[in-house]
Structures are given as C-alpha cells and as structure tokens.
C-alpha positions as a Markdown table, in Angstrom:
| # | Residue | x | y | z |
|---|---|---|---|---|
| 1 | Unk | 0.7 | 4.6 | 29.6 |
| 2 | Unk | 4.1 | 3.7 | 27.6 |
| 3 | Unk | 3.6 | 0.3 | 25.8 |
| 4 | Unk | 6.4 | -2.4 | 26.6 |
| 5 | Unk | 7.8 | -4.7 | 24.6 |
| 6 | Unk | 10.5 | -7.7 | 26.1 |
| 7 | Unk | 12.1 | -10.1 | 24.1 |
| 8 | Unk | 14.7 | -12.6 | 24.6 |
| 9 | Unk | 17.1 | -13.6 | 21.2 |
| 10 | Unk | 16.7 | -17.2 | 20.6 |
| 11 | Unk | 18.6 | -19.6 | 18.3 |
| 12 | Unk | 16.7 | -18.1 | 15.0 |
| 13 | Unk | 17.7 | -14.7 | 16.0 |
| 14 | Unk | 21.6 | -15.1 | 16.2 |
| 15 | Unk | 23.3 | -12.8 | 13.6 |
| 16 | Unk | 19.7 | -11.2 | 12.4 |
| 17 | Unk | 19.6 | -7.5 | 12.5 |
| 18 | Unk | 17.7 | -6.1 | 14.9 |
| 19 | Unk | 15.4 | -4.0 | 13.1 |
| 20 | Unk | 14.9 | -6.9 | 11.5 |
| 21 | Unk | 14.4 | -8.8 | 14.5 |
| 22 | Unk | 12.0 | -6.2 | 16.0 |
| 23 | Unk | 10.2 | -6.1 | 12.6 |
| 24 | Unk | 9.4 | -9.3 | 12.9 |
| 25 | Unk | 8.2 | -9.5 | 16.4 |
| 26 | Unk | 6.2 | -6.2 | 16.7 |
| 27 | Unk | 3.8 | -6.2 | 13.4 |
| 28 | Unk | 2.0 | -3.3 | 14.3 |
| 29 | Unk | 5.4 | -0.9 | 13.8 |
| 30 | Unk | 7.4 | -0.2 | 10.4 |
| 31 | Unk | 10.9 | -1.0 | 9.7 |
| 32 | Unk | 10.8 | 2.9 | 9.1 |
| 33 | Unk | 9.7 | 3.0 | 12.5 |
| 34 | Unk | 11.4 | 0.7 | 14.5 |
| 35 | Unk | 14.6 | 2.3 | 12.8 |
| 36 | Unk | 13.4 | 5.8 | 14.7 |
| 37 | Unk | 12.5 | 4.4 | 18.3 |
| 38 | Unk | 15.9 | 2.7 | 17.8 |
| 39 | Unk | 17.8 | 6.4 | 17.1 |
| 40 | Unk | 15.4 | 8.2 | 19.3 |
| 41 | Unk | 17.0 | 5.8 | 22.5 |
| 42 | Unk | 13.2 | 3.9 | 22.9 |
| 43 | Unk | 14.9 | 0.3 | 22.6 |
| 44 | Unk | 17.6 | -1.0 | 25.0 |
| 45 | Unk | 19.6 | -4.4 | 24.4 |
| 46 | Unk | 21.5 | -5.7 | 27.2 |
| 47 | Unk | 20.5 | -2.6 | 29.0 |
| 48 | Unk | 22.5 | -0.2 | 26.6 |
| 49 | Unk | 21.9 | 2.1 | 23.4 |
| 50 | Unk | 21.9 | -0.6 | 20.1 |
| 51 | Unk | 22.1 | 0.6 | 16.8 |
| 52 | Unk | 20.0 | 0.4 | 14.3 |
| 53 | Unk | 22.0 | -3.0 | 12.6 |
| 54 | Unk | 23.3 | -4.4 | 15.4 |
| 55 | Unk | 23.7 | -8.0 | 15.1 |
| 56 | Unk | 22.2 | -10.0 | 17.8 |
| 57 | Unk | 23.5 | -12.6 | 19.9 |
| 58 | Unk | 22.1 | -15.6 | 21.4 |
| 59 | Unk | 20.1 | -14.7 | 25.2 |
| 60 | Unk | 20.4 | -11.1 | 24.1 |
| 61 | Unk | 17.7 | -9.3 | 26.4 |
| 62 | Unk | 15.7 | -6.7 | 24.2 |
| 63 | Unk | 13.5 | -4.1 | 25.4 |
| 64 | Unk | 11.4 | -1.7 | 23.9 |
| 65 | Unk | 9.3 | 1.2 | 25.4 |
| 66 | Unk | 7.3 | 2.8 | 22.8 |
| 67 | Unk | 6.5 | 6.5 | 23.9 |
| 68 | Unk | 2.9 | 7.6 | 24.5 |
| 69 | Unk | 1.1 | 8.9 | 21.3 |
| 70 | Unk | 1.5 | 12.5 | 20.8 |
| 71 | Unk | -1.4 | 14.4 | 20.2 |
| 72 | Unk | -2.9 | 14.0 | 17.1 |
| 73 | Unk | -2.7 | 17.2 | 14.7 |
| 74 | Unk | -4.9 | 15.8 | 12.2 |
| 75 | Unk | -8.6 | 17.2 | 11.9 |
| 76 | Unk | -11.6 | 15.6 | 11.4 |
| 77 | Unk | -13.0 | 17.1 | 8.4 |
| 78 | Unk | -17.0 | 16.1 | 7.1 |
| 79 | Unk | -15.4 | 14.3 | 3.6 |
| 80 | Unk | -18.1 | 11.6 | 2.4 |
| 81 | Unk | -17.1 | 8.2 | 2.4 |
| 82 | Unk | -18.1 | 5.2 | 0.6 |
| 83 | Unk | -18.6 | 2.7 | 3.2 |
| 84 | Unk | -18.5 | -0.9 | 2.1 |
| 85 | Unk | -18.4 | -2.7 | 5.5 |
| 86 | Unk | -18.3 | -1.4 | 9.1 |
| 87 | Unk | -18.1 | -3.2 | 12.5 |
| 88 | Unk | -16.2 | -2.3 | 16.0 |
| 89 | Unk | -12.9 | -3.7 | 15.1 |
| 90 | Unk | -12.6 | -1.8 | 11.6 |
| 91 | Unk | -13.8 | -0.1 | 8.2 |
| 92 | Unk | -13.8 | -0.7 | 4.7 |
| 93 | Unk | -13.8 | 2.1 | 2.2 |
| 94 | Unk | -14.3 | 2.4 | -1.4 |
| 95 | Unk | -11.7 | 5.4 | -1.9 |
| 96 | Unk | -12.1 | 7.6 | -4.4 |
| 97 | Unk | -9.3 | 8.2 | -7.4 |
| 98 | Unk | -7.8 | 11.9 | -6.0 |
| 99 | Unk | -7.5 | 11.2 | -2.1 |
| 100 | Unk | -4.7 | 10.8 | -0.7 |
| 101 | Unk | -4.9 | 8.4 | 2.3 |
| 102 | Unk | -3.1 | 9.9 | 5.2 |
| 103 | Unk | -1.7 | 13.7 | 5.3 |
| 104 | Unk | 2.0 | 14.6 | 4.5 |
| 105 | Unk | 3.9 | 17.6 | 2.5 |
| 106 | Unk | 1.6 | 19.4 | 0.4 |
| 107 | Unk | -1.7 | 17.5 | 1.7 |
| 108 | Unk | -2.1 | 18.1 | 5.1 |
| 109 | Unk | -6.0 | 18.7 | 4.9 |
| 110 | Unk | -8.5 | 16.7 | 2.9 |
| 111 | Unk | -7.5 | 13.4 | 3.0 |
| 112 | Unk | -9.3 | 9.6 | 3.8 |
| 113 | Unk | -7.4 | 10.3 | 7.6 |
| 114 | Unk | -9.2 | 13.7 | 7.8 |
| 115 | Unk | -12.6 | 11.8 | 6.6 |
| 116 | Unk | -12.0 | 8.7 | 9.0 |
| 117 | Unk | -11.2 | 10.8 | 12.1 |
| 118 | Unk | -14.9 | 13.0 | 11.6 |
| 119 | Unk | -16.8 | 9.6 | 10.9 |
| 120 | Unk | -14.8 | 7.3 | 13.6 |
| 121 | Unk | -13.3 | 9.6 | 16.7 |
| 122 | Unk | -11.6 | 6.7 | 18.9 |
| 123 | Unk | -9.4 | 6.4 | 15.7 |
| 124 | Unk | -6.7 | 9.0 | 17.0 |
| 125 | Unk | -3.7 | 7.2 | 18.2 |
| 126 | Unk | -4.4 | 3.6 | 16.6 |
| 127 | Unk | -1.1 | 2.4 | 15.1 |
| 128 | Unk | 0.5 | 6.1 | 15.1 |
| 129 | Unk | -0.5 | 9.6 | 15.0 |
| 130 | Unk | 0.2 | 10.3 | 11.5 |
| 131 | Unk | -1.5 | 7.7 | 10.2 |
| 132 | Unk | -4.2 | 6.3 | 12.3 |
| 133 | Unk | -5.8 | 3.0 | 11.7 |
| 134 | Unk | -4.0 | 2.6 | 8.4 |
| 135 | Unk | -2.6 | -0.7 | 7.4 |
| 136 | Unk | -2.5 | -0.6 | 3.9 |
| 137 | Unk | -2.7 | 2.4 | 1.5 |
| 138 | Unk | -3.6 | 3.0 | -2.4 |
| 139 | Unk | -1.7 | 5.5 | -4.5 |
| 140 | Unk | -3.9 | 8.9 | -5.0 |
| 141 | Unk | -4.9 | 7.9 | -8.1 |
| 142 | Unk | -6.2 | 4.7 | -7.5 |
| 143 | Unk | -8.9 | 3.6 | -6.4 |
| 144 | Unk | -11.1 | 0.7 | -4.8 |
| 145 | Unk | -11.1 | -1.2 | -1.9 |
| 146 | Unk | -9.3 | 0.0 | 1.5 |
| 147 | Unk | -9.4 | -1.8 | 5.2 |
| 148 | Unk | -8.8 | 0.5 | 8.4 |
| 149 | Unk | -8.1 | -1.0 | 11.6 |
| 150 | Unk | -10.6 | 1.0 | 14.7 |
| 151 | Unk | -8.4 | -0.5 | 17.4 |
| 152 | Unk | -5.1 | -1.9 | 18.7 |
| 153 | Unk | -5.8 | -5.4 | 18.4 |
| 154 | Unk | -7.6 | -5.0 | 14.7 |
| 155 | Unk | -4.1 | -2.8 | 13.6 |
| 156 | Unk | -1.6 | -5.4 | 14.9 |
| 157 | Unk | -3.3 | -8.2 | 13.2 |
| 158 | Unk | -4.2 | -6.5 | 10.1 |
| 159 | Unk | -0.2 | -5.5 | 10.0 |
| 160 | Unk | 0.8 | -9.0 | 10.6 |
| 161 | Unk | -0.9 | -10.8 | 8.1 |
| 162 | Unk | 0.0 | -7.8 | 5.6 |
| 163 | Unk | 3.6 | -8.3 | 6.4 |
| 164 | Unk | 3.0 | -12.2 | 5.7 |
| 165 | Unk | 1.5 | -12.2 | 2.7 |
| 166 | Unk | -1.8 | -13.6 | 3.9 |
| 167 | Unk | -3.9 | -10.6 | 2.4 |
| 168 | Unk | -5.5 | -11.6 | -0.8 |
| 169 | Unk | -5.8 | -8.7 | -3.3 |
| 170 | Unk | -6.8 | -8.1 | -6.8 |
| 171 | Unk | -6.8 | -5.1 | -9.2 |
| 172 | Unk | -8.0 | -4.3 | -12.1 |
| 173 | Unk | -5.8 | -2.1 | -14.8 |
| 174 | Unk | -5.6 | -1.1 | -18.4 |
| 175 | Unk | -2.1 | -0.5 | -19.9 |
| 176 | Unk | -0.4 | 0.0 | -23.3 |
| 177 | Unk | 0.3 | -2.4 | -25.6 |
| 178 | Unk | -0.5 | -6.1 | -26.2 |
| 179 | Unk | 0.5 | -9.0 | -23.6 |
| 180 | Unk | 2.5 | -11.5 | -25.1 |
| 181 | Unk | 1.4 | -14.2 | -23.3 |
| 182 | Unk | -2.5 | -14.4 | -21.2 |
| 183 | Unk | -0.3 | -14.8 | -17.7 |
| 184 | Unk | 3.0 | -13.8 | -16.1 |
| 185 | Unk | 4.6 | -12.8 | -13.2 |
| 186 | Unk | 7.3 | -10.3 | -12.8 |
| 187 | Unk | 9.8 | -10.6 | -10.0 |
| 188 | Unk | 12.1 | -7.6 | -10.1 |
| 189 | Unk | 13.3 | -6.2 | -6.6 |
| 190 | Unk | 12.1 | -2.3 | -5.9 |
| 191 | Unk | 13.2 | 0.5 | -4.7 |
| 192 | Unk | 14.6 | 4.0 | -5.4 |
| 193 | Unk | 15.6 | 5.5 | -8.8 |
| 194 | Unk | 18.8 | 5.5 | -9.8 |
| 195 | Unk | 18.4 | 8.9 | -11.2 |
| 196 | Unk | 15.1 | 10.3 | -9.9 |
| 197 | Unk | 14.9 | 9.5 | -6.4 |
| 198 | Unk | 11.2 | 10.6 | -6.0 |
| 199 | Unk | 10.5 | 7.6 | -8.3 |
| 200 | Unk | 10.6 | 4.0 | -7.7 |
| 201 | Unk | 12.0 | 1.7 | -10.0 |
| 202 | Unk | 13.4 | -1.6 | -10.7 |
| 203 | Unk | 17.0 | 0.3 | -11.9 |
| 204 | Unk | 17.8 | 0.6 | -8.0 |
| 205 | Unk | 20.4 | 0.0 | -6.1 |
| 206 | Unk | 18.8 | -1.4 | -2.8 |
| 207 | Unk | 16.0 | -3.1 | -4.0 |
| 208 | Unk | 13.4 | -5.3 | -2.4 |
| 209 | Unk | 11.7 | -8.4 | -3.4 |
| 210 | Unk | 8.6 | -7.7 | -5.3 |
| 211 | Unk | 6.4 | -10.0 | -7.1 |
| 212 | Unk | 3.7 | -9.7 | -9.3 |
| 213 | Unk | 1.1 | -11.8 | -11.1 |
| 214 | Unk | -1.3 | -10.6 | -14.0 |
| 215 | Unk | -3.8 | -12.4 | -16.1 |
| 216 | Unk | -5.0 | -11.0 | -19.3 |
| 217 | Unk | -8.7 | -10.5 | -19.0 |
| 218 | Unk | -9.4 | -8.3 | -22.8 |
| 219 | Unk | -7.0 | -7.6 | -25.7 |
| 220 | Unk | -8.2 | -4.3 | -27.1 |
| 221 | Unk | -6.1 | -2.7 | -30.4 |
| 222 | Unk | -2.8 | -1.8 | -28.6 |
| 223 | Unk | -4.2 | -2.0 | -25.3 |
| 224 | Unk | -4.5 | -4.8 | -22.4 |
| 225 | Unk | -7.3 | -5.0 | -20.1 |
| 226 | Unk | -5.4 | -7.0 | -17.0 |
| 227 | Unk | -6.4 | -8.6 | -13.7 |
| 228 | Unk | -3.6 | -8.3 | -11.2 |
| 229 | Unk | -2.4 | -9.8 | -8.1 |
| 230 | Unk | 0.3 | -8.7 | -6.1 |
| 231 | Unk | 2.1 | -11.1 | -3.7 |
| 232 | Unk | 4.0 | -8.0 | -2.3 |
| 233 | Unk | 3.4 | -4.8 | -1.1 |
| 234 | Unk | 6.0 | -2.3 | -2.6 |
| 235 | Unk | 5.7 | 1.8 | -2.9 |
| 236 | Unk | 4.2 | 2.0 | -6.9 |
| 237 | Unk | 4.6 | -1.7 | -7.2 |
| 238 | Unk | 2.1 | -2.7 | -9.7 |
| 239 | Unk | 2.7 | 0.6 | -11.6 |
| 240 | Unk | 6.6 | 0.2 | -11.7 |
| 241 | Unk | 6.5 | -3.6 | -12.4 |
| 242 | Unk | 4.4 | -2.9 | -15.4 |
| 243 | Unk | 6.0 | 0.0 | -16.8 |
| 244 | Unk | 9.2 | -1.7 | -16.7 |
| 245 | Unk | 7.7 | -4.7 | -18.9 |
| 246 | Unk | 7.1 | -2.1 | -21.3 |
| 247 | Unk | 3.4 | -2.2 | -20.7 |
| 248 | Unk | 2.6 | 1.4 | -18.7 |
| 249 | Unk | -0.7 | 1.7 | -16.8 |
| 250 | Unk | -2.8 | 4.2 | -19.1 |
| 251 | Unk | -3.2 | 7.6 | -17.4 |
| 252 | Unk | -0.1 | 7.1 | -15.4 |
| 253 | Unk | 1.9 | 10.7 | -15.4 |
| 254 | Unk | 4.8 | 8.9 | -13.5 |
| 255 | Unk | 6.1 | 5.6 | -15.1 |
| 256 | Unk | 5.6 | 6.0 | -18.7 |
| 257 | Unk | 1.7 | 6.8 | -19.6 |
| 258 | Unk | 2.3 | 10.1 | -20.6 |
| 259 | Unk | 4.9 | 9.5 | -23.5 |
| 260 | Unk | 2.6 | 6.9 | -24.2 |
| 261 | Unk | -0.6 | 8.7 | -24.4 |
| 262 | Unk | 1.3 | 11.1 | -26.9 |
| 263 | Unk | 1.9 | 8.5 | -29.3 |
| 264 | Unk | -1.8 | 7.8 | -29.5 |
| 265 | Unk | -3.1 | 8.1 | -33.1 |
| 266 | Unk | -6.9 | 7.5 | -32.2 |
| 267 | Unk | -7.9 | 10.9 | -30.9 |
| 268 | Unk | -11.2 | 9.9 | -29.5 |
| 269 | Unk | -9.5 | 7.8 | -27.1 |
| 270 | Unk | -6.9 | 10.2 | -26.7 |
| 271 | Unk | -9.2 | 12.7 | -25.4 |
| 272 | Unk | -10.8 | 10.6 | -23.1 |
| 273 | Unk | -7.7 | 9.4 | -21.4 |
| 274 | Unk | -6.6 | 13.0 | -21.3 |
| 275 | Unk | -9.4 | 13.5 | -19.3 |
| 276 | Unk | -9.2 | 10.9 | -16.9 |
| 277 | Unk | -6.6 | 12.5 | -14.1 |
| 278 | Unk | -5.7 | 9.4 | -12.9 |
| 279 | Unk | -3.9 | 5.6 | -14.2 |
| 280 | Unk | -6.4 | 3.4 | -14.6 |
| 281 | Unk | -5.9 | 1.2 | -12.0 |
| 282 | Unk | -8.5 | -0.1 | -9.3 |
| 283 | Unk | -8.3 | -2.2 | -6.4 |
| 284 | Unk | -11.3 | -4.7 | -6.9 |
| 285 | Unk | -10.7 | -7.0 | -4.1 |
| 286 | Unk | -9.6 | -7.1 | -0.3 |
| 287 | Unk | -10.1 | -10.4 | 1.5 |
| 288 | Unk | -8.5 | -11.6 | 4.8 |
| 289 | Unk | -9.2 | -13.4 | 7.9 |
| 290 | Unk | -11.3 | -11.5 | 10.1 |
| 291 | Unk | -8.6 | -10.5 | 13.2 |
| 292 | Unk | -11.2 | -11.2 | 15.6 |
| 293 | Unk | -13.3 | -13.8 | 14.3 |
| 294 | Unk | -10.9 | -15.2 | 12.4 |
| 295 | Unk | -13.2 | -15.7 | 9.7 |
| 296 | Unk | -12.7 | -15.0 | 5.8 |
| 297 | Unk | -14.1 | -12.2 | 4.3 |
| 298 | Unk | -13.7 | -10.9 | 1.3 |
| 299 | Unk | -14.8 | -7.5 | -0.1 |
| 300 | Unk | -15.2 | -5.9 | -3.8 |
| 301 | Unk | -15.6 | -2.5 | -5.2 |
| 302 | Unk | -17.2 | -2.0 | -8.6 |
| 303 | Unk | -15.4 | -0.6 | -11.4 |
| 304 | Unk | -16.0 | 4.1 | -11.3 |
| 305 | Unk | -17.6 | 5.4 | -14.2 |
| 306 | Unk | -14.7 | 6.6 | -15.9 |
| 307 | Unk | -12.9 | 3.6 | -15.7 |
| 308 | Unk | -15.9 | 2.0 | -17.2 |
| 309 | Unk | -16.5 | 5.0 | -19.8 |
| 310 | Unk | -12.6 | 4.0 | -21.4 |
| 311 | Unk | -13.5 | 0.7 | -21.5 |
| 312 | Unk | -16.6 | 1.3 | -23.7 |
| 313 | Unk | -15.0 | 3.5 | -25.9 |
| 314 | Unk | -12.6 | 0.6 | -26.7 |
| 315 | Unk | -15.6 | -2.1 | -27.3 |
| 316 | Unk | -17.0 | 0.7 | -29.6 |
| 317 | Unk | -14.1 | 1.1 | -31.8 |
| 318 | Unk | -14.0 | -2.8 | -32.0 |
C-alpha cells in the first residue's frame, strides 16, 4: 500500500520552502527525493500541484502519497562481508576500500547493495529501491565502518539523527604536508566545481554548510597522520575540505594526491603509495543511539593492512 504523509503549516513553517519543509518532516526521504515526488505530482498542497519552492503559508494543508516501491532490479550476489554487528533492526559492515556502496552508471553489479541483498533478503524496498537500507555511504575508496537500516522504522531513525547531526563519527587519514597547528576546523560551504562539475569543491557557487574538525595524531617528514571528525555530511567532504587547506589525502586521484605523489622525492614511499589504489582514509568509528533501544553504541573498525603497511614505512624512515 501507498504510504501517506499529512501535514498542516504551522507558525515555523510560514515562508519555508517546501522541500525544505517536507525535508524536515519526513527524514527517511532526500531533498533529491522529495524534489522528484514533488515534479512527479506525488505531493498536493491545498489540494493542487506545488512546486518544488513554493513558499508556504500559515494552515497550508500538505499531503504526500509516496508511490509503492517498484520492483527492485538489484541482485543479490554471494560478495563476503565483514560483519561487525548484526541484530533485526540493522547491520554494521566493515567495507572494504574498492566497493562501491549502492549501484549506479558504470557499477551496476558488485557492490555492498548486491552483497547486503544475498546476506539480508527483507532488505528490498527499505528506504528506496536503489539504495536499500542505506543511510549513510563511504566513498569507494574508503573504508571502515558502515550502518544499514533492515527495516522502516531503523531507516527513518537512522536518517533523522543523520540529518541532525547526532551521529558521532571519526576517521582516520594521512595527507601531505605538515599541520600548522595540532587542531582546526574548516568551515567552507560545498558543492559543485566551478569548472569540473564531476568534482566537488569549495570554489562553488551554491554551496552548503560543511564543517570539519581534525586533530593531529603523528607528524611524519612532510606528512600528517590526522584524526578527523565531521560535523557534516557532504559528497567528498573530508577529502575536499583538506585538499583545499593545502593538505591532500595521500592516494587521492581526485583532489590533489596525485600531483602530490609526483613531487615525492623518497621513492620507497613513492612506490608504496603508488600501490595503494585508494586515499588513505578510513572510517574508524560509528556511534549513535540505538533507534529502537535508544541506547548508545558505538562501533570501530581497525586500521587494513595497507593503511598500516604506509604507516610503517614512515616510522622506519624516522
């Protein structure tokens, strides 16, 4: 059945958007996505077609019926997961640097969706058929911890909190250069390249908050080991907030660890990074309330091997 959504504008909604609006009030659904059920005729106010931007108005009656998932086109496919946690509401992974989470252009087959959908069934449907269960995602080439919603109620809350800021993460991440200071934060809004629009950046004309913290955990020569914790959940955040400090994530082929790399005089190290296939960057830490217990948890992924074989050859060449 159709799910059904009716709301009715108060005082705090007067002059708010209302994808805004319906952002705000149905946490299990994107701005991306409200913005679609909005053009695709899904969301009535007053009984008529809105648009997307409309401005609301005080007793404005809004009503949304979200269509019945269609079905899913994703396959389960027997990929080996590294389960850190599992109970009936969700799933914690440990992914792997190379998988992508959820399929799109040019990985339709082989991704942590394809995996999730062979280990856990009932997941079809949950919070979309695209992406299925999936609240948060890491970039292909990172890695660590991951939390995927098995039902309705586990995806809604998960989303909500997300969308709050009330999901506490950390990561772990070696760039170039030396920090000038042992802690920072760098608050520079996000969004499309100017000039590349496949890239993110901070050089954008409609950018959204962002906000990153990092601590200095080890000062190698002309590298920085870094803990970091983001307060916001941008496309490339981390990554792009670095790079544009001047400080690229090492192995990054996107924002800046490339050019870097090639100005490496230390060949050993050179090598080994050139090796790597992926930024060293690794999610070490997911913790949040529990949606149905409400209790905290809080869950850790150790560093991969070669994370930790870069590392070592940095100690050894002192």
């Amino acid at each position: 059945m159709p799910k059904t959504y009716a709301f009715s504008a108060g005082k705090e909604a007067v002059e708010k958007r209302l994808d805004s609006y319906l952002t705000e009030n149905i946490p299990s659904l994107s701005r991306s996505q409200i913005k679609k059920i909005i053009e695709k005729g899904f969301v009535k106010v007053n009984n008529l077609p809105p648009k997307v931007a409309q401005k609301l108005k005080k007793y404005d009656a809004i009503k949304v019926i979200l269509p019945e998932p269609t079905p899913l086109k994703t396959l389960p496919e027997n990929i080996p997961l590294h389960i850190i946690y599992e109970d009936e509401d969700l799933v914690v992974i440990n992914k792997q640097a190379g998988m992508v989470v959820h399929p799109a252009p040019g990985h339709y087959t082989g991704t942590l969706v394809n995996a999730l959908l062979y280990h856990c069934p009932s997941l079809a449907g949950i919070g979309g058929v695209v992406r299925p269960g999936i609240v948060h995602r890491l970039d292909k080439g990172t890695s660590g911890v991951l939390a995927v919603a098995k039902n309705d109620f586990t995806h809604q809350i998960l989303s909500s909190q997300f969308k709050k800021h009330m999901i506490f993460r950390l990561y772990h991440c070696l760039v170039y250069g030396n920090m000038e200071s042992d802690t920072g934060t760098v608050s520079r809004p996000i969004g499309r390249d100017v000039a590349h629009r496949k890239k993110m950046s901070t050089r954008t004309k409609r950018g959204r908050e962002s906000v990153t913290h990092w601590k200095l955990l080890h000062d190698y020569e002309n590298f920085s080991w870094l803990e970091i914790r983001p307060e916001t959940g941008r496309t490339h955040q981390i990554r792009v907030h670095l790079s544009s400090m001047g400080h690229p994530i090492v192995g990054d082929p996107v924002y800046g660890g490339v050019k870097r790399l090639n100005n490496l005089t230390d060949q050993s190290v050179k090598e080994k990074i050139k090796k790597l296939d992926r930024p060293v960057l690794h999610a070490i830490v997911l913790a949040f309330h529990h949606p149905r217990t409400k209790e905290y948890v809080e869950f850790t992924a150790p560093l991969p091997p070669e994370i930790k074989s870069i590392l070592n050859a940095l100690e050894e060449r002192g």
